[in-house]
Every structure is written in structure tokens, then in C-alpha cells.
FISEKE-106335 format. One record per residue: x, y, z of N, C-alpha, C, O in turn; residue in three letters. Coordinates in steps of 0.001 Angstrom, whole numbers, padded with zeros to 6 digits, always signed. Example, Ala and Ser with C-alpha at 12.3 -4.5 7.8 and 13.67 -1.06 7.14 Angstrom:
BEGIN
+013190-005690+007800+012300-004500+007800+013200-003300+007800+014236-003319+008465ALA;+012850-002250+007080+013670-001060+007140+012900+000030+007870+013409+001138+008039SER;
% end
This chain:
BEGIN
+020451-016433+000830+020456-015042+001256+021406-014913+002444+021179-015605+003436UNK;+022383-014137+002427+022954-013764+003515+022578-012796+004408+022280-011624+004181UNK;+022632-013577+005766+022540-012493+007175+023097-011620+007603+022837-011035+008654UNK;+024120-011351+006706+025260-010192+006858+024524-008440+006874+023496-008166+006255UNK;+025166-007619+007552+024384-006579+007636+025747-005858+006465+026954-006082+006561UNK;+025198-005166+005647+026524-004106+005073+026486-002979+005214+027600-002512+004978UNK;+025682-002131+005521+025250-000715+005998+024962-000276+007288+024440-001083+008057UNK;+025206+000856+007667+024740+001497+008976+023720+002604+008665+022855+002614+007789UNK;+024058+003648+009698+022836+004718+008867+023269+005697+010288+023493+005311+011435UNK;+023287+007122+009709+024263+008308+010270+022281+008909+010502+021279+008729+009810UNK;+022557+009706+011942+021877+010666+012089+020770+011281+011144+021543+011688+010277UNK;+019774+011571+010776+019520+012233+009768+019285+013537+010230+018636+013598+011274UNK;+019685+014721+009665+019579+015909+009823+018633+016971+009231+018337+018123+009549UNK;+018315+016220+008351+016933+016672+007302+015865+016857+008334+016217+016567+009478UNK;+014608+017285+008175+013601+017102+009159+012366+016799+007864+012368+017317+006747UNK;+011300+015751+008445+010599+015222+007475+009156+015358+008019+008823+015929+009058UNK;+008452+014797+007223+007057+014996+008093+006190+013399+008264+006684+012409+007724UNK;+005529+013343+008665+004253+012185+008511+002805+012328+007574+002419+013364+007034UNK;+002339+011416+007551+001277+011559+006858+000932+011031+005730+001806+011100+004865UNK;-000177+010455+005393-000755+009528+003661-001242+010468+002955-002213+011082+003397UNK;-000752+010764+001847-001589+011870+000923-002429+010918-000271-003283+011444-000985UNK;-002095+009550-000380-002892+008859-001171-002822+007407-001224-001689+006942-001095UNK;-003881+006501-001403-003361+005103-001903-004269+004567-003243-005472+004563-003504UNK;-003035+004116-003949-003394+003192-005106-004005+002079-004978-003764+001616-003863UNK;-004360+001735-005296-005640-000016-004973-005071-000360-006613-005082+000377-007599UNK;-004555-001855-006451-003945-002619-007364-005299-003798-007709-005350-004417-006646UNK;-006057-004217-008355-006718-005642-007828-005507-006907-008769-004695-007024-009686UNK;-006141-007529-007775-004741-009220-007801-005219-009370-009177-006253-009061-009769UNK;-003955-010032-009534-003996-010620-010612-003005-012016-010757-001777-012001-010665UNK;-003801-013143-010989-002756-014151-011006-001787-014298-012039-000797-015026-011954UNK;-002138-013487-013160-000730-014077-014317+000230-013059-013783+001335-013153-014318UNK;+000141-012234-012998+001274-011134-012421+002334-011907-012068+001970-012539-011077UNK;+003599-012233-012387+004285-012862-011806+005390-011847-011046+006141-011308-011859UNK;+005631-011484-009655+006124-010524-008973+007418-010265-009670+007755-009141-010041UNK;+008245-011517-009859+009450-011970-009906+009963-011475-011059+010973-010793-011232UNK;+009171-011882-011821+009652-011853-013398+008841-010125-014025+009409-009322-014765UNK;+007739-010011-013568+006994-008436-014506+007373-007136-013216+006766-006066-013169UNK;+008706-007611-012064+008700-006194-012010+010614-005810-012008+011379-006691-011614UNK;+010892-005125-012247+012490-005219-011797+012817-004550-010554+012097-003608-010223UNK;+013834-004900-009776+013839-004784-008329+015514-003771-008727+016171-004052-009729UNK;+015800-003024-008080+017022-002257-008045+017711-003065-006859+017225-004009-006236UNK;+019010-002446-006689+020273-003448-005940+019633-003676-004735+019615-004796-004223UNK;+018788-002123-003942+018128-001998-003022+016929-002046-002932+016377-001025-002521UNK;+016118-003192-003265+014797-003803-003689+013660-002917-003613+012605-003068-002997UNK;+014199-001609-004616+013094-000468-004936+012465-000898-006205+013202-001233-007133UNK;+011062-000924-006354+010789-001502-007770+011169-000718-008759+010717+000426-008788UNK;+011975-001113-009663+012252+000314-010445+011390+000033-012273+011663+000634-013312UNK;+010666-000738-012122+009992-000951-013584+008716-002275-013900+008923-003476-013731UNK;+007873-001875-014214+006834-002897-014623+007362-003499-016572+007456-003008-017697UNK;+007524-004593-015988+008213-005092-017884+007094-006536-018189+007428-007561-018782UNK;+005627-006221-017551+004779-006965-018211+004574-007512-019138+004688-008713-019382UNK;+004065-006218-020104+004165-005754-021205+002444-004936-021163+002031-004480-022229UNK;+001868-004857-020342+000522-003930-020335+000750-003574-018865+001332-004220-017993UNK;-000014-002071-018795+000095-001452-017799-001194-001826-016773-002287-002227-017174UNK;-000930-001670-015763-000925-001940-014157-002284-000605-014083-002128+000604-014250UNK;-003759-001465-013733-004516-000106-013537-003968-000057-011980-003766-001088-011339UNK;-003786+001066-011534-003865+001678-010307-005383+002874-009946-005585+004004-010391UNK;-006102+002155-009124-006876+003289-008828-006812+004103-007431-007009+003634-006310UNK;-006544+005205-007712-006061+006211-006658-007270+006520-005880-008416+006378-006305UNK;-006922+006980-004638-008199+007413-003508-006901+008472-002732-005903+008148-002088UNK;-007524+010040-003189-006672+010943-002479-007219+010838-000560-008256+010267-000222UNK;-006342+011456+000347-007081+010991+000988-006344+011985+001881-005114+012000+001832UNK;-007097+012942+002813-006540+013961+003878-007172+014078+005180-008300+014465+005482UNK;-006077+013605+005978-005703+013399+007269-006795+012104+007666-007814+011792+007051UNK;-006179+011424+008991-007260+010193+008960-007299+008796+008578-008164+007933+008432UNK;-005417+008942+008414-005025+007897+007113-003405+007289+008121-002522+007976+008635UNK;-003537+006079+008082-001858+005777+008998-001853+004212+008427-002830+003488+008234UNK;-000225+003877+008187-000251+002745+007486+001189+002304+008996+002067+003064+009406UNK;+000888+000819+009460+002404+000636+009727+002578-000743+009240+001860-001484+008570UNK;+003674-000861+009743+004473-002472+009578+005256-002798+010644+005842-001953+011322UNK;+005309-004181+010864+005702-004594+012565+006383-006200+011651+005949-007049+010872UNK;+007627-005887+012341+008392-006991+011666+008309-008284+012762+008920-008117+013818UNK;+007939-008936+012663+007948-009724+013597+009237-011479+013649+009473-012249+012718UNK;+009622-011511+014701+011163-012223+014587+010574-013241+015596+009979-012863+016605UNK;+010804-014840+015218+010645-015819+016427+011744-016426+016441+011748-017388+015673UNK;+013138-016186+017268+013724-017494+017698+013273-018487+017892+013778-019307+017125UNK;+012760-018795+018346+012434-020316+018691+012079-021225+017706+012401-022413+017739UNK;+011038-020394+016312+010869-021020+015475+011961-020851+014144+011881-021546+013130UNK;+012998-019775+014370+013433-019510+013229+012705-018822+012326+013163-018890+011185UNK;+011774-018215+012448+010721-017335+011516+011011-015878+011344+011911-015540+012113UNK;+010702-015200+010832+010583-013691+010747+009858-013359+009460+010368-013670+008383UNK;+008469-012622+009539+007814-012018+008646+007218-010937+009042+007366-010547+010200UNK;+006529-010343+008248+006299-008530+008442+004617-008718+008505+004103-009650+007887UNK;+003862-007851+009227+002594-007609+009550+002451-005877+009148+003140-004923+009510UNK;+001248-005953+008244+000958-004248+007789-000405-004182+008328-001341-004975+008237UNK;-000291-003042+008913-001777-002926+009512-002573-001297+009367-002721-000759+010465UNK;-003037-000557+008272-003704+000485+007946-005275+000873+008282-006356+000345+008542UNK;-004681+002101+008105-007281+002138+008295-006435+004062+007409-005403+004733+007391UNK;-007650+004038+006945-008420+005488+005991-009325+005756+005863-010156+004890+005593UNK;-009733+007212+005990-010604+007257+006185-011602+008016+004832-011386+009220+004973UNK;-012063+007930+004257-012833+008466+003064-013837+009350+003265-014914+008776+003102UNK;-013996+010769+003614-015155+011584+003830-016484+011468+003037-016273+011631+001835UNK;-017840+011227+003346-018636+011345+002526-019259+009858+002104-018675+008987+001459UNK;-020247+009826+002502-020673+008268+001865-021572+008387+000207-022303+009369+000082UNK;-021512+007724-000584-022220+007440-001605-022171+006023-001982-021565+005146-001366UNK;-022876+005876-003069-023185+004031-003641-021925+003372-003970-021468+002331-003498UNK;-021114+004669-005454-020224+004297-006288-018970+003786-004688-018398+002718-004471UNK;-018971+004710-004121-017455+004053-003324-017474+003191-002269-016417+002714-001857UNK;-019161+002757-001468-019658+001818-001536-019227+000599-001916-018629-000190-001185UNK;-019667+000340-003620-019699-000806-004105-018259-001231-004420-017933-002413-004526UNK;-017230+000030-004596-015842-000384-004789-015282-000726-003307-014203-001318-003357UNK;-015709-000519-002164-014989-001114-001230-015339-002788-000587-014683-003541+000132UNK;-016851-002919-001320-017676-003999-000886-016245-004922-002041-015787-005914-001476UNK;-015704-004666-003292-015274-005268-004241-013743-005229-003041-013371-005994-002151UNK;-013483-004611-003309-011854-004106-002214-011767-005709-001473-011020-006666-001677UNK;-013359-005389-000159-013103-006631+000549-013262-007944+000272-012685-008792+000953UNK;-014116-008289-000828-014216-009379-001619-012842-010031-002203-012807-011249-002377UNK;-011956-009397-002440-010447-009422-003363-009558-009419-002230-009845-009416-001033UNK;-007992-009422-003018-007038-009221-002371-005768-008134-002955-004594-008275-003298UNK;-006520-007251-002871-005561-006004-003879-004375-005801-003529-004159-005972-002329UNK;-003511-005489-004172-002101-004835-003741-002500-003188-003522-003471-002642-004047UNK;-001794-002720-002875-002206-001645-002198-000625-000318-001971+000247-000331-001102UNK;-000797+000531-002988+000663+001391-002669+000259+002481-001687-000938+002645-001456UNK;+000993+003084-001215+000855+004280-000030+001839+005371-000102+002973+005420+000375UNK;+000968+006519-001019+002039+007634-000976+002077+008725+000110+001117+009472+000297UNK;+003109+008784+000751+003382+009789+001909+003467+011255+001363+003680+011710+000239UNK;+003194+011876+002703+003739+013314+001923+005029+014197+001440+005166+015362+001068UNK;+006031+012929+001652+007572+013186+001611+007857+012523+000301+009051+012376+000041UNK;+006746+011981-000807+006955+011727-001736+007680+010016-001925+008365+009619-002867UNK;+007328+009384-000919+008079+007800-000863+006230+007461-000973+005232+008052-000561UNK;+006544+005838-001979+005635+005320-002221+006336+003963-001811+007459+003770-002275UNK;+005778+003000-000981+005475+001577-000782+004269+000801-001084+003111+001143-000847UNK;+004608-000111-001548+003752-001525-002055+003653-002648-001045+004451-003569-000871UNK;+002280-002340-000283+001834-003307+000639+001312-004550-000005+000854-004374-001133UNK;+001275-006059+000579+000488-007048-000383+001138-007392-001555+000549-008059-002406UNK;+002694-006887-001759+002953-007277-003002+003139-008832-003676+002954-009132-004855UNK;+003626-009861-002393+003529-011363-002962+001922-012134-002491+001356-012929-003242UNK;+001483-011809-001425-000084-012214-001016-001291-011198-000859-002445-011528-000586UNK;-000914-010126-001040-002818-009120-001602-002902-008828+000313-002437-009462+001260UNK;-003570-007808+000235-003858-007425+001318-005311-007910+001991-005950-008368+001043UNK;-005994-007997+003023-007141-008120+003130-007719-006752+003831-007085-005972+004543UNK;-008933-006683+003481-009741-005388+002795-011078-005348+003888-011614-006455+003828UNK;-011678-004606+004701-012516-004603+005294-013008-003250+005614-012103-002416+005650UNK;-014144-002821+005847-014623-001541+006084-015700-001029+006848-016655-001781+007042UNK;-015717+000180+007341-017529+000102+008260-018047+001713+007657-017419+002357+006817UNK;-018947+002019+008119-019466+003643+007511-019627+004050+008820-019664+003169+009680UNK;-019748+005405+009201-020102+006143+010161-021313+007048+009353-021339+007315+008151UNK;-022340+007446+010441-023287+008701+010218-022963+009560+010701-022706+010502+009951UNK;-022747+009814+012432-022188+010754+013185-023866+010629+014297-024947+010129+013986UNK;-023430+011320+015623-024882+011771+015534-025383+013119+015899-026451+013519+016364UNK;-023565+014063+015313-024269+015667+015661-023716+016237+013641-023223+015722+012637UNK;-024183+017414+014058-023961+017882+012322-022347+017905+011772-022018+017928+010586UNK;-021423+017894+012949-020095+018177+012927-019379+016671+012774-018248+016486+012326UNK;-020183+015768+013189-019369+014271+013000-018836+013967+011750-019153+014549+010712UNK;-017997+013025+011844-017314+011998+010686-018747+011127+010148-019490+010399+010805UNK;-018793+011434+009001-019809+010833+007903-018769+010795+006684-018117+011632+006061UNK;-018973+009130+006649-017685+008452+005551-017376+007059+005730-018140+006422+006454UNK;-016304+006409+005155-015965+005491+005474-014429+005229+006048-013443+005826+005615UNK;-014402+004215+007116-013113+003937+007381-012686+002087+006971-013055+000977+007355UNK;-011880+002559+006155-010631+001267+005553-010429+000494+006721-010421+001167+007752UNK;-010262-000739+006861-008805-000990+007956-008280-002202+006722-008981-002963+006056UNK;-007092-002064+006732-006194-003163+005770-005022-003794+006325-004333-003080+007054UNK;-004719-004769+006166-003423-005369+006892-003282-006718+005378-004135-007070+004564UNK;-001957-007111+005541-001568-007457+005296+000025-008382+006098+000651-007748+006947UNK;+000392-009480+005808+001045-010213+005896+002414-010684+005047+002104-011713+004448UNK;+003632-010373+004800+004527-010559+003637+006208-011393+004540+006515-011207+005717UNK;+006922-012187+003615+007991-012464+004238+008913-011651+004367+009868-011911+005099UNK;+008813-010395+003623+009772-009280+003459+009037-008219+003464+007928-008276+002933UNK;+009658-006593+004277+009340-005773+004441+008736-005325+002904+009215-005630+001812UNK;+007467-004461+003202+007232-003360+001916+008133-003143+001323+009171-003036+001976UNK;+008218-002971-000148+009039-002185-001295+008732-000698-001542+007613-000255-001280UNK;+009854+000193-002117+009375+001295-002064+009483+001371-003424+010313+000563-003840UNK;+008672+002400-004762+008643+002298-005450+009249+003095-006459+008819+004218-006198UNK;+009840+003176-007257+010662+003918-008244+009384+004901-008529+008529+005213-007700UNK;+009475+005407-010204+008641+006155-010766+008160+005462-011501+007438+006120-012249UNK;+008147+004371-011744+007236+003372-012994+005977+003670-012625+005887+004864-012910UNK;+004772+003266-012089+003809+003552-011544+003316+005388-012377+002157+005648-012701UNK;+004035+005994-012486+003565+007136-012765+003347+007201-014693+002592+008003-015242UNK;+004257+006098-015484+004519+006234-016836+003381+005516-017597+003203+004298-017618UNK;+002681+006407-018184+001616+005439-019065+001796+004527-019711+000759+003944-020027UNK;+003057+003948-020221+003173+002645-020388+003372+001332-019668+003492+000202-020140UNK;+003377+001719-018495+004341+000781-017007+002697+000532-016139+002341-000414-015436UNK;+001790+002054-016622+000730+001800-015125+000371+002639-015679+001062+003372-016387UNK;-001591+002779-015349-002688+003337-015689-003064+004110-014396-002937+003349-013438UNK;-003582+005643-013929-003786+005804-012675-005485+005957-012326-005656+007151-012081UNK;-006377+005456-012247-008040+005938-012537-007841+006648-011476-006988+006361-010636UNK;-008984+008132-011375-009077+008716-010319-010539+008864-009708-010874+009188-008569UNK;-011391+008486-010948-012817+008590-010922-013674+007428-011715-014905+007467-011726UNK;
% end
């Protein structure tokens, strides 16, 4: 791999916003082979699942309460550099069913996509799975947060990928919503 930089990047003049409007929960799968079942574009956007069976994705819409980052981290000394992802979401409302899927979440190591509200999707966890942990709140006035909050991080040698439209094609990826 070369260290060469070939691009710069001009001002942007657009104005954009912040914010998670959803994440996909992938669960691991070992015959997934990253390399070979996804195709990567020049600019390592995934642009296709060529498995040959589609990818369940289960979606969790999710409004306001929701922040994903990534912190690249560089050691001279050791010659190292790898990326740290560190998220929390928050899920309004407690019940059993989403419960028992987050008790499963933290048990596993899911891949995990994150769609913004500017319409860019990244794939956290894509070569090692994310790790998955969670707590509930009650509140203790009638107006409190009653729900659950995510926190997820993850660890990768290379920044997040952002994702083409495969993910959306019923043959490439499945989306459950319920």
C-alpha cells in the first residue's frame, strides 16, 4: 500500500446537517468473507454484496439521542495506526422483544451500518464485529427518558466504509424492521 496522498479537498460550500436517522445490526457471520462477498469501488465504497444470498439487516429507526464517531489513532513510535468507533442510541420505550434482541446484540459481534440524515451510510465492525453493550433507564419523574441506551465501539485497521446502494436491493440484502 502506498503512503502517497493523491487528493486534496476544496472548501465545501454546500451546508449539511448532523444526525443518525437509523442503524442496521448485521449479526457476524464466519463464512462472510469481507474480501471476496463484497466489491469495494476505486474509493473503498462497498458497491455490491456478490455472496450469493442476501445479508439480513435489521433496522432500528432511531430519533435524536443517537451519535456515532471514529478516532483514528497514529503511534510513531510503534509504527501503528488503527481506527476506534465509539456510539451509544438511544431506543425510547422498554419492552421484552427489544430486550432480548439487545441481550443477543451483546452476546455477538454484529456489524453495524449507520445511516445519517444526509443520506451516507457507513459500516462499522466490518473486518472484527463491533462490541455491543446496554443499560435501561426508568426515569424518576413522568417526563424522563424510559428506554434503552446502546453504547457500541468498535476497533478496525481502516477507517469505516461508506456504502453504495446494495444494502437496499432484495437480492444483495434483506431489511427486517419488526
Amino acid at each position: 500500500m502506498a503512503c502517497d496522498i493523491s487528493h486534496g479537498r476544496v472548501a465545501n460550500t454546500c451546508k449539511t446537517v448532523g444526525g443518525i436517522k437509523a442503524i442496521y445490526v448485521w449479526n457476524w457471520d464466519d463464512s462472510f468473507d469481507v474480501d471476496t462477498d463484497f466489491i469495494f469501488s476505486g474509493d473503498d465504497i462497498i458497491s455490491a454484496n456478490v455472496s450469493g444470498s442476501p445479508i439480513e439487516l435489521f433496522k432500528y429507526e432511531v430519533r435524536g439521542g443517537a451519535s456515532f464517531d471514529e478516532a483514528g489513532e497514529s503511534n510513531e513510535e510503534n509504527g501503528t495506526v488503527f481506527y476506534t468507533t465509539t456510539g451509544t442510541v438511544q431506543l425510547k420505550r422498554q419492552d421484552s422483544q427489544t430486550r432480548k434482541e439487545l441481550k443477543l446484540m451483546a452476546y455477538g459481534r454484529p456489524r453495524i451500518m449507520v445511516e445519517d440524515w444526509n443520506g451516507d451510510v457507513k459500516m462499522y465492525g466490518l473486518r472484527n464485529g463491533c462490541n455491543v453493550s446496554f443499560s435501561t433507564a426508568s426515569g424518576t419523574s413522568m417526563g424522563d427518558f424510559n428506554g434503552y441506551t446502546i453504547n457500541i465501539s468498535a476497533m478496525e485497521v481502516e477507517p469505516a466504509n461508506f456504502n453504495g446502494a446494495w444494502y437496499t436491493s432484495g437480492s444483495e440484502a434483506t431489511i427486517i424492521t419488526s
